[in-house]
N, C-alpha and C positions, 0 to 999 in steps of 0.2 A: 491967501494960500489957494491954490489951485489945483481941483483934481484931475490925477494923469484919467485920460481913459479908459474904457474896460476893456479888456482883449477879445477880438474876435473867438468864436467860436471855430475850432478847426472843423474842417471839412475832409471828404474823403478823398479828393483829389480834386487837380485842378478846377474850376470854374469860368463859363465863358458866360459873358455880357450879351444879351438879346441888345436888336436896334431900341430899345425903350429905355435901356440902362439896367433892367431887371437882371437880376444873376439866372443861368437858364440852370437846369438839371447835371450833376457832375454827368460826364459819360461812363466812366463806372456802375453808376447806377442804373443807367440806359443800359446797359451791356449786362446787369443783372437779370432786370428785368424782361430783354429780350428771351435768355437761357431760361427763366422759368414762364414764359410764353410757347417759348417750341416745348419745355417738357411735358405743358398743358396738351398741346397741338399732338405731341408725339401719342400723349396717351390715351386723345379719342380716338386718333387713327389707329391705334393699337385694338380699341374696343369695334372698331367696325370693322375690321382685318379678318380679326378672331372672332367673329360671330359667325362669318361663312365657314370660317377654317372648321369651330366647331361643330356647325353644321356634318360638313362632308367626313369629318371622324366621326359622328355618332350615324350617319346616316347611309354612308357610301363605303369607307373605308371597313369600318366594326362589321357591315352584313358582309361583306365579301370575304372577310377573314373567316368572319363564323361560318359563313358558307363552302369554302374550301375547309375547314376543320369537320363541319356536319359531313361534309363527301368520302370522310376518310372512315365513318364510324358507322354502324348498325342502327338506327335512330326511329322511332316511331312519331316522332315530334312531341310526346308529354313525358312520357318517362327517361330513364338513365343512358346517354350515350358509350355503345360498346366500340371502342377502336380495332377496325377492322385492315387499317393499312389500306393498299389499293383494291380491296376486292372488289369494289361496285364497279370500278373501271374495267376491271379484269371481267365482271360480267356482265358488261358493256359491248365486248369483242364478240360476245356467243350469244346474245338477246336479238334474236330475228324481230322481235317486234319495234324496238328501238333501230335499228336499219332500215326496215320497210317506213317509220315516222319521222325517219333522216331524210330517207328519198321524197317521200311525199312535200316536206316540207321545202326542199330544192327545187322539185319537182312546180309548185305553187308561184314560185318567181319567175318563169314562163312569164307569167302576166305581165312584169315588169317592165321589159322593152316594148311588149305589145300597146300595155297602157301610155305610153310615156310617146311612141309615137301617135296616138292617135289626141291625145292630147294634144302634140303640137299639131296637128296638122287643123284639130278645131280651136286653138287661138289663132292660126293663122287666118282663117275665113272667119272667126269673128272681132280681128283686126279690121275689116273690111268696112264700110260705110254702109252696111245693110241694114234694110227697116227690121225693129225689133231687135237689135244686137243686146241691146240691157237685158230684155225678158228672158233671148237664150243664155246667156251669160247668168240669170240666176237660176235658170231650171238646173242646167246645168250641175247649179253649187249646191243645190238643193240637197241632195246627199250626202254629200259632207259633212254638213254640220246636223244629218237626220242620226236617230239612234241607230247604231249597229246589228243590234238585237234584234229591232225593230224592223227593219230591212231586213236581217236574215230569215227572219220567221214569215215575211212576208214573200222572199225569192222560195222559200221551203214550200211553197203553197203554188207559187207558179211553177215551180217544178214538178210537180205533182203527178204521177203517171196515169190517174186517170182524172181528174178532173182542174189538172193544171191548165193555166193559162198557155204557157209556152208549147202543148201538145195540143191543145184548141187550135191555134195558131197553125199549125203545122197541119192539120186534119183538114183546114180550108184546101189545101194545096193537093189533099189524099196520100199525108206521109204521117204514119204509126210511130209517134214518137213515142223514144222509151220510156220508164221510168229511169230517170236520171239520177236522183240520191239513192238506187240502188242498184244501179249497173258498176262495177268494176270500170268500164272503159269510158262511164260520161260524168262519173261521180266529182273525178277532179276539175277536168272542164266545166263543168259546170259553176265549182265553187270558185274557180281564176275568173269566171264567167263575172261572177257578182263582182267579185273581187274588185273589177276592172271598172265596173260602171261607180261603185261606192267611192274610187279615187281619183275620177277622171276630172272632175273639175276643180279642183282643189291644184293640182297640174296642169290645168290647162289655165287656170288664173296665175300662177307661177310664170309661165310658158309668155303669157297676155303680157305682161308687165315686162319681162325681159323684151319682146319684139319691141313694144312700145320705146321702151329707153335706148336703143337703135339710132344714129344720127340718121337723117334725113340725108344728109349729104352725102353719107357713103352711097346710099342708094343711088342719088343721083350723079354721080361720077361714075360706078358702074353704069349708067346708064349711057352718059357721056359715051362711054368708049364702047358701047353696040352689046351690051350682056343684055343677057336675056333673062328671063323668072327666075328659070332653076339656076343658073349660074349665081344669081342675086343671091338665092336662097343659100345655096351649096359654101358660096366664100365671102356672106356675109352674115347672115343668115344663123344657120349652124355654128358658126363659130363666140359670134356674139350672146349666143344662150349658152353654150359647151359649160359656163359657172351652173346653170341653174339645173342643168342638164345632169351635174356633178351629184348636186345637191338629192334630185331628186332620187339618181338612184343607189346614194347611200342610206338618206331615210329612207326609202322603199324595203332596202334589204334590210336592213335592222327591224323592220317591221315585220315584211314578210317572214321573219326569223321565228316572230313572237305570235303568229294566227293561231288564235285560238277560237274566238269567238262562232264567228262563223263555223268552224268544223265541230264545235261541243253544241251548236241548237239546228244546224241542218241535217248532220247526221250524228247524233249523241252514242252512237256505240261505233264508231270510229270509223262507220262504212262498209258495203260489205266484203269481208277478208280483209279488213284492217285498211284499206284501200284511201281511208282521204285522212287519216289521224294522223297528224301533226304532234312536232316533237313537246311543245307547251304543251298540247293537249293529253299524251303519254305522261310525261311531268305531273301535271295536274291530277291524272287517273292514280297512278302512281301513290302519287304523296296523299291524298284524299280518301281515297277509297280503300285502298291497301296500305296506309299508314307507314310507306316506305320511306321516309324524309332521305335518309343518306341515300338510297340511294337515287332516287329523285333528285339530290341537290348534285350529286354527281354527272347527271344528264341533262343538268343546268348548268354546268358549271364549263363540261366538253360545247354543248352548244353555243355559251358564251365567246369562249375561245376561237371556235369556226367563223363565229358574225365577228371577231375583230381580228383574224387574220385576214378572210376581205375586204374589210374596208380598208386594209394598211394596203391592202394589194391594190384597191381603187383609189386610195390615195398618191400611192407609186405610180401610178399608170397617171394619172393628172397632172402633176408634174412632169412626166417626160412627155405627154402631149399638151406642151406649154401654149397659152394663149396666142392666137395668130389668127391673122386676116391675111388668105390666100390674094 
């Protein structure tokens, strides 16, 4: 007598034959195993997503709310927030001293197109093939990346009205320079003064690198057809920086927005007749010393507002003068 066979074992679904003869994996199972491979996939990408997300809620979003809620209330910054509605705004309108460290600090961006040209015009001569181009390219940078402080307290000393360097200077010549951090009319030139030499290389390495990445060939097609330097410069030139150009003076202005440094150590009582205090530096007095937080955070909060309506307005303006080679 003869035993029938055992029965297969059923499977989940079909089964296909590898070239060996081997039965290979149902695809049901393959098709499992994919879906909890992306749910693995999905849910680190989830975890690295949500690390910045939470970042920018606990760090960006939370201080900006609390900051526009601190603007709205009576606040010393330790004790109990009293809600005042708009009133720091409202005395805002009628605070001469917050107006005069409005103007000053609009007044300090002067320097901006001044630095930004002279900038380019020292990348462009140290484009050039001249002995020592390295050396001045890092005295140059030197500044940059020197302390701030450190520099200002050192320019605080050349300014000096009698035993400054920059009036030494000046005495060679038989000209009685003034005391400058306390004249009304040389206090702020003088601080866009510094201002100008502390960001010049830092812009003019910027400047360096864009001329550099320049085709070679436009130059020399203009040249083909009889241009001359400035023509070069003007509609090849110019146009081919106009990115870096962009760049440089929306960070300039967000910065120059935020001066502080330099006007609280060169002149630490604001100048004389309030004459170089800047709106940080008001801000800073303010909230610090007079325990004003609201409204401090208020006159943080209006000058916010002004540094990002101009840049949406420099942003506008960059787009409708859209990139072009004359």
């Amino acid at each position: 007598m003869t035993r029938s066979p055992a029965p297969e074992a059923p499977v989940d679904g079909p089964t296909t034959v590898d070239t060996a003869g081997a039965p290979a994996r149902p695809p049901m199972r393959d098709a499992r195993a994919r879906r909890r491979l992306h749910r693995v996939e999905h849910r680190w990408a989830l975890a690295f997503v949500g690390l910045p997300v939470i970042g920018f809620l606990l760090f960006t979003l939370y201080p900006i709310g609390f900051a526009i809620y601190a603007s709205l209330t009576s606040w010393n910054g330790l004790g109990p927030m009293r809600f005042v509605g708009l009133d720091n705004y409202t005395q805002l309108l009628s605070d001469e001293y917050f107006h005069k460290s409005l103007f000053n600090t609009f007044f300090y961006m002067i320097g901006i197109p001044i630095g930004l040209a002279l900038s380019l015009l020292l990348a462009l001569a140290l484009n050039r093939r001249i002995p020592g181009r390295t050396a001045f390219r890092t005295i140059y940078y030197v500044p940059v990346i020197s302390s701030l402080a450190a520099i200002a307290i050192v320019w605080q000393f050349a300014y000096n009205g009698d035993f400054g360097l920059i009036n030494q200077a000046l005495g060679w010549f038989g000209i009685d320079g003034p005391d400058w951090l306390q004249n009304t009319a040389t206090v702020k030139p003088a601080i866009i003064l510094m201002a100008i030499w502390k960001g010049l290389g830092y812009s003019m390495l910027l400047y360096l690198a864009a001329i550099q990445s320049v085709p070679a060939s436009l130059y020399e097609a203009a040249a083909l057809d009889g241009a001359n330097a400035f023509q070069k410069f003007r509609s090849i030139t110019m146009p081919m920086v106009r990115p870096v150009t962009f760049f440089l003076v929306v960070t300039n202005i967000i910065a120059g927005a935020q001066i502080f440094t330099e006007v609280n150590i060169m002149t630490p009582t604001g100048g004389p007749e309030f004459s170089s205090a800047s709106v940080v530096w008001y801000i800073v007095r303010k909230a610090f010393r007079y325990q004003q937080m609201g409204y401090a955070t208020a006159m943080a909060i209006v000058l916010g507002i002004l540094v990002l309506v101009i840049t949406l307005i420099q942003f506008r303006l960059n787009r409708r003068n859209s990139f072009s080679i004359e």
